[in-house]
N, C-alpha and C positions, 0 to 999 in steps of 0.2 A: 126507532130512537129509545123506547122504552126498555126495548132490550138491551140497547147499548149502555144504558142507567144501570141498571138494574146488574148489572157482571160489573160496570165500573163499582157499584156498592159495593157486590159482594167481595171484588179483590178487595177494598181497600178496608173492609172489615176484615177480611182473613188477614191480611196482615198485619193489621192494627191488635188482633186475636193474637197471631201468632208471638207479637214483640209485648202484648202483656202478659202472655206464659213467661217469657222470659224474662220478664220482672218480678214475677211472682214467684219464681224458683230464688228471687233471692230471699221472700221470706220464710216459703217453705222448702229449702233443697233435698231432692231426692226422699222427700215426704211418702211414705208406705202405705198413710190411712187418712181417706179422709171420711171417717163414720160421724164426722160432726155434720159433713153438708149432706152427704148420701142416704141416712135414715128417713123414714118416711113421716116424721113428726119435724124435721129440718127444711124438708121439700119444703111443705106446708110454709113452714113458716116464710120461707123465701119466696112460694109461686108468686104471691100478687105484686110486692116490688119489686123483683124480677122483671114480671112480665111488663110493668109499666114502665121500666127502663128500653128494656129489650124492643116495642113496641117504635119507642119514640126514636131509639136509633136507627133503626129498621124505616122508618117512613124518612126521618129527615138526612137518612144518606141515599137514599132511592131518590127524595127532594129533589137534592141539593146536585147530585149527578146529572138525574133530568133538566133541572135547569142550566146551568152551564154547557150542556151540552146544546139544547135550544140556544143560547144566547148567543153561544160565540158559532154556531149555525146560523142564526141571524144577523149577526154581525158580517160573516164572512159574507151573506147574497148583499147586503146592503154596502160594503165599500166602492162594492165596483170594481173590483182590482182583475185587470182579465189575466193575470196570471194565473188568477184561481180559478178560468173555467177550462185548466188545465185537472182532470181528475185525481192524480196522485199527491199536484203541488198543494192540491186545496184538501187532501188527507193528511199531508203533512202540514201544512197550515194549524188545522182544527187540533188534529193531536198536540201541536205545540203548544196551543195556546189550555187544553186541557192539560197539560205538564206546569204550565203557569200558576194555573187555579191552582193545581193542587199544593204546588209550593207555596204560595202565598197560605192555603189552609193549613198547613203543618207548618209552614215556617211562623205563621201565628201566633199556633199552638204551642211552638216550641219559644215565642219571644213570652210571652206570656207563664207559662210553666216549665220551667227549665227542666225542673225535674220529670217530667211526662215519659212515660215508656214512649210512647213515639217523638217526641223532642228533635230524633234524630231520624225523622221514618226515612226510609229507603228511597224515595220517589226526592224527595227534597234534600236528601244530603248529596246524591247524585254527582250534582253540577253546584251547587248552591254551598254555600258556611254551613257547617253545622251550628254556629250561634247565627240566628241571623239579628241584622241589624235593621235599627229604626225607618233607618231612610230607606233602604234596601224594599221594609216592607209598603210603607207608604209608595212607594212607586209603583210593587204591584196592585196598592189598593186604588192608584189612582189610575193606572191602567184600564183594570178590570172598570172601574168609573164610569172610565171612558167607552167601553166594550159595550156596556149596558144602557148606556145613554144615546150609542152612535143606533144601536139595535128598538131602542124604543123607538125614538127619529123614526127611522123609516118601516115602524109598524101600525096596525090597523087592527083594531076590533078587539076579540079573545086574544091576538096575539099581544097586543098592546097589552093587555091586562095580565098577560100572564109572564109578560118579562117585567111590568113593574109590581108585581107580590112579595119577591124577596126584599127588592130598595124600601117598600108600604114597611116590610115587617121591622126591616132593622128600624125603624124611623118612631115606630110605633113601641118597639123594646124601649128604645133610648129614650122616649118621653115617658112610659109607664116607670122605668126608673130613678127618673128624674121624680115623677110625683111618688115615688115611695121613699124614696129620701126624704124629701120636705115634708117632716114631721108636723103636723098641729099641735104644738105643745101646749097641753091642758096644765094648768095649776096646781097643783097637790095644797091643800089651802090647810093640811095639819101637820102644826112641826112636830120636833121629835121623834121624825123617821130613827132607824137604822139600816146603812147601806154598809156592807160588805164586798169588797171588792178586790179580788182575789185574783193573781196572774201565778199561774204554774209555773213551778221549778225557773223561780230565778233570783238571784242573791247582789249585798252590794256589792260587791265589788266587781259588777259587770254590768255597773249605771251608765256612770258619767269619767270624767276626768277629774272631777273635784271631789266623784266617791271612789277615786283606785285603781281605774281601768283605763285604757290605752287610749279609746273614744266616746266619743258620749252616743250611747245607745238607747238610754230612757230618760231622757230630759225633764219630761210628762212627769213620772214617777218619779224623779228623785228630787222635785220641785213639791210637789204634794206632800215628801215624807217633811221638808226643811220643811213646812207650813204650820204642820202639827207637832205633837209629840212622837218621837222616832227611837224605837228600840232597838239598837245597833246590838245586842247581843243576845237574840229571839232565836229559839230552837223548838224545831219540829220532830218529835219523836217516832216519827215512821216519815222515808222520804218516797213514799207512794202518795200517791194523790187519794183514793177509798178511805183509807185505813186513817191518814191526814186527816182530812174533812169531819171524817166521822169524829174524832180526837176534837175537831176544833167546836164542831156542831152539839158534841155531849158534855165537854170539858173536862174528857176521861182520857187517860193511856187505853193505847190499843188493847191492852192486856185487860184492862174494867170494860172498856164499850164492847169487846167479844171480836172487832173485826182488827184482824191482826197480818192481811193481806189483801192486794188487790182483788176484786172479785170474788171476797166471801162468800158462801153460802148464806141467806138471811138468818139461820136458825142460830149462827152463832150470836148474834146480835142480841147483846143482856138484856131481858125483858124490865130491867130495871135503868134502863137509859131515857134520862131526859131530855129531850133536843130543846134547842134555843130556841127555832120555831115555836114549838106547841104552849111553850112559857109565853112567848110574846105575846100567842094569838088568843090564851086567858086573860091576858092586859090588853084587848081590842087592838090589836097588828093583825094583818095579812099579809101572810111571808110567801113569796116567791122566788124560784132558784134560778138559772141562766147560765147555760153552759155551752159548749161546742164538743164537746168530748165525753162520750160513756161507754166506751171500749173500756175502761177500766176503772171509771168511778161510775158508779149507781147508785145516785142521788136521787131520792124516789120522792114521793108524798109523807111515803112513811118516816122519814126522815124531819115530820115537821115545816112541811109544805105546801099551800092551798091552790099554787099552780108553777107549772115547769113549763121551762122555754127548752127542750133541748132537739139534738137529732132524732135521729130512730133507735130506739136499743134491740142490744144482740146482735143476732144473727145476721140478720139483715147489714145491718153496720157494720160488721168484720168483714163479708164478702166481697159484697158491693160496692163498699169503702174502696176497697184494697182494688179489687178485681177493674171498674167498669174505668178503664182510663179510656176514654176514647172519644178524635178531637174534635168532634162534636159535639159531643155532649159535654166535654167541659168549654168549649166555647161559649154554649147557653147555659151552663152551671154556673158561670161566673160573672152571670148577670144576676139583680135581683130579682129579677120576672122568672129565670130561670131557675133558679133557685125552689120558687114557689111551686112551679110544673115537676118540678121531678125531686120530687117530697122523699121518694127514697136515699136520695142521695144528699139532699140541700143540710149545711150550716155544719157539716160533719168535718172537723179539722184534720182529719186521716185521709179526706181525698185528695187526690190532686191539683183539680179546680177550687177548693176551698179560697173563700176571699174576705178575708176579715172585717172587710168593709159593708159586706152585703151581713153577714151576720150580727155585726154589733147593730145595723139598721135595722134589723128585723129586731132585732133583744128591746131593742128603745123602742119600737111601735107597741110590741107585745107588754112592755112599762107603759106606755101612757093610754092604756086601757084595763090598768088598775084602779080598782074605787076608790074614790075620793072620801068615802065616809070614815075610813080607817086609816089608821096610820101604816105606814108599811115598814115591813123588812124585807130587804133585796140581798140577794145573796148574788153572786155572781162569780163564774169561773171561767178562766181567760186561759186556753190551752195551744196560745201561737207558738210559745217554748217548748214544745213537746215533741216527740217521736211520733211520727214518722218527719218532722222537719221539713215538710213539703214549703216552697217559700212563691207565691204564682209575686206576678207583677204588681207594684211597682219595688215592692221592696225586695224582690229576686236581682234587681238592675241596680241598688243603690249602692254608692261607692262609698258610704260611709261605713260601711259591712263587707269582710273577706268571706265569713264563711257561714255555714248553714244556720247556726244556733244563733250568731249577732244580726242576718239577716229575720231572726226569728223574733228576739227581741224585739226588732225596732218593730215590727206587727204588734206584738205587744202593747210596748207605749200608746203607739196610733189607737190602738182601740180605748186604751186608759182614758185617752185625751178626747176622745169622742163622747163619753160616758161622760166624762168628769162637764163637759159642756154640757148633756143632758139632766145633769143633777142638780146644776144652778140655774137654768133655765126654765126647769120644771118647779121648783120650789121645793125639793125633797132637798137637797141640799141643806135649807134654811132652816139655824138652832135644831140640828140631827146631830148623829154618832155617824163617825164614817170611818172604817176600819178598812185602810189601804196593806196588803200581807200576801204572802207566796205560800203554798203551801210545806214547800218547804226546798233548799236551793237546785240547781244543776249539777255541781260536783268539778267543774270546767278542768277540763287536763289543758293550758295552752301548748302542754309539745305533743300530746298527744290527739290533737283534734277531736276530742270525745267525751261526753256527756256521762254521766255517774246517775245512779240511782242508790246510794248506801245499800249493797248487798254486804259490804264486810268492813265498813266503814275504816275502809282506802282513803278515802274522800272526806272530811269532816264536811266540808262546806254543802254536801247534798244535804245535810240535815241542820244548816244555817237560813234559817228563813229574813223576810223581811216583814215588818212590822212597823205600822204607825196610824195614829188615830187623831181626825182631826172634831172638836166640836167645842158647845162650852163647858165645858169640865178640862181640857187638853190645851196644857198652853205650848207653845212653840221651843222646843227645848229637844235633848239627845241623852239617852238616856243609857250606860254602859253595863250596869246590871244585867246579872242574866237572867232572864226570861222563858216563857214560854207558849208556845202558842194552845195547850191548855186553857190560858190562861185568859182569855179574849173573850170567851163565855162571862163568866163573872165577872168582870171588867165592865162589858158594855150592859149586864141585869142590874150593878150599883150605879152605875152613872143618870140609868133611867129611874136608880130606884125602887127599884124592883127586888123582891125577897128573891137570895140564891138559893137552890133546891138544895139537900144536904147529898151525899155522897159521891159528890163529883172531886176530882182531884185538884182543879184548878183553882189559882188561889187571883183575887183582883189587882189590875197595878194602878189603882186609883193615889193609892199609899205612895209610889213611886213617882207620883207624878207630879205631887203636893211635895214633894220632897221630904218623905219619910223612909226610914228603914223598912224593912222587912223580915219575919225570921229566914235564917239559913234554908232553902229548899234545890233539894240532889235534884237534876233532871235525869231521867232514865231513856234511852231510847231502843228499838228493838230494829234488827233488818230483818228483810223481806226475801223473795225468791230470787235469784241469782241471776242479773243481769248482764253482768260485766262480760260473762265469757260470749254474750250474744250480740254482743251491740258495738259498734265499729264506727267512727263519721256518721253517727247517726242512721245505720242501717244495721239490717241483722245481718250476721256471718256464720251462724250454724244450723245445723239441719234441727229443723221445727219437729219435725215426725212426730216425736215422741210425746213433744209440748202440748200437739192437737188431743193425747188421749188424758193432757191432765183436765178437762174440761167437762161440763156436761150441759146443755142446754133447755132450760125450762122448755115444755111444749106451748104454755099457754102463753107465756109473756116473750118469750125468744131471747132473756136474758140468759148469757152465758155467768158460767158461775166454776169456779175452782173446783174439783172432786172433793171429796172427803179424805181420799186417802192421800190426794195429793196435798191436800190443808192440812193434816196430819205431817207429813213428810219436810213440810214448810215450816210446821214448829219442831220440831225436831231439828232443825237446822242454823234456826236462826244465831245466829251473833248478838251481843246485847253491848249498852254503853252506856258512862253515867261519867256525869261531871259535875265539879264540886269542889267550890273554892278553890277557883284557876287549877283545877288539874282534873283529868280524863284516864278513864279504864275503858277498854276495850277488852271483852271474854267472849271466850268462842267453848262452849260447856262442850262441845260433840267432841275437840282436839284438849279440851283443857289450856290452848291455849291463853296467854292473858299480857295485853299491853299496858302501861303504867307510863301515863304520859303529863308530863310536868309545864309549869304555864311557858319556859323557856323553850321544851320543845315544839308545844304548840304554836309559838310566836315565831320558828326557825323553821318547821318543817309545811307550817299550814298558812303560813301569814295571817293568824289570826287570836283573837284576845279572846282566851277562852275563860276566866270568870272574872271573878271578883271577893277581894280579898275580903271584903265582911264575910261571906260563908262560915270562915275559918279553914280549921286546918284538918285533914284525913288523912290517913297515913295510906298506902296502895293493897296490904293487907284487908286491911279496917272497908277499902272500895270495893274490894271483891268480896268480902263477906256481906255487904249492902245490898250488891247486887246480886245477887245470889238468891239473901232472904225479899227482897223487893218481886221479884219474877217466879221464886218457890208459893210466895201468898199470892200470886195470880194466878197461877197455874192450877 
């Protein structure tokens, strides 16, 4: 019997192996090199989590074979049925009901994770839907139920015990997390927190119905922004998340804070950058961050941080992420028990089994084991909206969502609305700053089904953020001015009160809120490395090869990081954008091209209000020579 486990494992990992190659050829096709995993400073970095994945799939598909094969073994001597002490009929029997199993485990896997390289494995598309259904699976769960209960009945001793270990475990998964759900919510007994609460690439006009869009997708958030004060004309001058954050966290353009793409190098990082953290935490704050994503932001300590909730960075992350789709392990991946077990892979929103549910639980335990003697800053980054768009159950099944990105949203919200419970609950909420904001939008094509990151800004709305801040200083009001998300830094250091450092860019919209003017201020923005020609429905569409050699990997930390020469190559390329007083330039310095775009065309072509007539007035000349001298003194 062991051996019969043991080749049932290994086929059903080789081909669970083979149909994740063929996943992974879509994100690197016909790739030449892979010197990023191959070198002997990469191994390293990958052996131990590796092995700890590799280890646990390894036992629990040997398990899980062993047992079913025992069970419905036991099952078959214990019905009685003398058809079966016919030898072939009762091999055909068993093997049936092992085709069962296995369909219920993949067709699981695949109600659960639509997106799953095995989704559709071989063994259960067979005979079986490739979608399978609710009741479809419930009956083989009630089956097998039955298979396992008819089998215990008529056992004794070790046997007895070793057919009920799996029914002990589930039973024992399902109450461990049930008790890691149920939070003890401790008190935070000092007001004047600030909580930052930050959802990737999403904009309004892809809230609700009453903000512009077909259905209501964030209910949660677009009830928060109507509560407080709501900047409907908030721009994000890099529509990368790193280069964002860093922008939002120094209150500089990419071009002063030094990181001016995803995955910097740290050296470019101005040694004369003040983060909002290390301000706070001279005013008695202790600032923590909370993310699910650092494949591409690396949000560190250094950053103004005295502890992080995140996945694992690097290497490990890109791999592992991508690589270990397999339906066991994300069965137990998408529990919270299992989550904690297999640490390489838990809270990482690039996996497949990711579950937003299990991560914002963990983010809230890891909060309410904050001291209480300080006040806190909570920074938080919510990356349901984001690439790779993996969407697991229940919001893969909801009909209030067509397609991958509004499925992604509504994750989104859910985790908002979960947080936004623990914030009033816990007492951080109470007389605090809460700054609700994207880092910066999507870019949404709806005839194109595809997502935008401003590489040549195509798309205005990837560099449309959302912004609003609720406390006592912010009264409930919508604010049409244009904005910047700069600007959030000294915003929320005068609201507490607190001296603004000098040489940061961002100016406070305390003034805007009290209903005062402001001088005239250009917003400037810059693009990033070129994503458009890679990205398709949410997937890549060209061969990576080359992409793998713009990279290089720290030995010690396992953070991957942009080359130099390819960070070189990336400012040399970039496109730049400045708007100012209802009208917009787009320059591209490599082509000399230059766009000259007026408030009627932005209102025709973008459906959107691009400033505001205090500014004044600029002639399209007079914008290009701004922008010009603007990014010449940064350079």
């Amino acid at each position: 019997m062991a051996l019969k486990a043991a080749l049932f494992a290994f086929f059903l990992l080789a081909v669970e192996t083979y149909e994740n190659f063929a996943t992974l050829s879509l994100y690197l096709p016909r790739a030449r090199t892979f010197k990023l995993v191959l070198d002997s400073a990469s191994i390293k970095i990958l052996l131990l989590p590796a092995a700890i994945v590799v280890l646990f799939m390894l036992a629990a598909y040997f398990f899980v074979s062993y047992y079913f094969i025992y069970v419905i073994n036991a099952f078959a001597d214990s019905i009685g049925w003398k058809r079966l002490e016919n030898r072939y009929f009762k091999q055909a029997f068993l093997y049936f009901n092992y085709f069962i199993f296995f369909s219920f485990l993949y067709g699981l896997n695949s109600f659960l994770f639509p997106d799953s390289s095995v989704s559709h494995f071989l063994l259960y598309s067979t005979i079986f839907p490739s979608t399978p259904y609710f009741l479809f699976l419930v009956s083989l769960a009630v089956y097998f139920t039955a298979v396992i209960a008819v089998s215990a009945l008529f056992s004794r001793g070790k046997k007895l015990v070793f057919i009920l270990i799996l029914p002990v475990f589930l039973i024992l998964i399902f109450f461990s997390d049930l008790a890691i759900k149920s939070v003890n919510v401790k008190k935070f007994p000092l007001k004047g927190n600030v909580l930052m609460l930050g959802v990737d690439s999403i904009q309004y006009n892809r809230f609700t119905k009453e903000w512009g869009y077909s259905k209501d997708l964030a209910p949660n958030m677009a009830s928060i922004l109507e509560k407080g004060t709501c900047f409907l004309n908030a721009w994000s001058p890099f529509a990368r998340t790193y280069p964002s954050y860093v922008s939002i966290l120094t209150g500089r353009y990419p071009i002063h804070s030094g990181i001016r793409d995803n995955l910097a190098p740290d050296k470019y990082l101005n040694n004369d950058n003040t983060y909002l953290g290390d301000v706070l935490k001279k005013n008695a704050y202790y600032s923590s961050h909370y993310t699910d994503e650092v494949r591409f932001s690396i949000i560190r300590r250094m950053h103004g941080f005295d502890k992080l909730f995140h996945p694992e960075f690097g290497l490990a992350n890109y791999i592992m992420g991508t690589f270990f789709d397999y339906a066991l392990v994300n069965l137990f991946l998408y529990t919270d028990t299992g989550s904690r077990v297999l640490w390489p892979l838990s809270y990482n929103r690039a996996h497949i089994a990711y579950n937003p549910e299990v991560f914002v639980n963990r983010a809230i335990r890891e909060m309410n084991k904050l001291p209480r003697d300080k006040k806190q800053f909570i920074v938080v980054h919510l990356c349901a909206n984001h690439f790779p768009y993996f969407v697991p159950y229940p919001f893969a099944r909801s009909k209030n969502a067509e397609n991958f990105s509004e499925k992604s949203i509504l994750m989104a919200d859910f985790q908002v609305a979960k947080l936004m419970d623990y914030f009033k609950k816990s007492g951080l909420f109470d007389d605090s700053i809460m700054a609700l904001f994207s880092d910066h939008g999507d870019g949404w094509d709806p005839v194109n089904k595809m997502v935008s990151h401003g590489s040549n800004f195509d798309y205005l709305w990837c560099n449309r953020m959302i912004l609003g801040f609720i406390g006592p200083d912010f009264f409930q009001k919508k604010i049409v001015y244009p904005v910047r998300s700069i600007d959030i830094y000294p915003t929320i250091l005068e609201a507490l009160g607190i001296g603004v450092p000098e040489g940061i860019d961002g100016v406070s919209l305390l003034g805007l809120v009290n209903g005062k003017t402001r001088p005239c201020l250009p917003f400037f923005a810059e693009s990033g490395y070129d994503l458009e020609s890679k990205y398709l429905s949410g997937k890549l569409t060209k061969d990576l090869g080359e992409d793998v050699n713009r990279f290089v990997i720290d030995p010690t930390s396992g953070i991957a990081y942009i080359s130099d020469s390819s960070y070189r190559d990336v400012l040399k390329s970039k496109w730049y954008f400045m708007l100012y007083g209802g009208k917009a330039l787009i320059y591209n310095p490599g082509t000399g091209e230059v766009v000259f775009l007026g408030k009627g065309d932005m209102e025709q072509r973008y459906r959107m209000f691009l400033g505001h007539e205090v500014c004044g007035q600029m002639s399209g000349p007079e914008m290009l020579k701004e922008i010009i001298r603007f990014n010449a003194i940064a350079d």
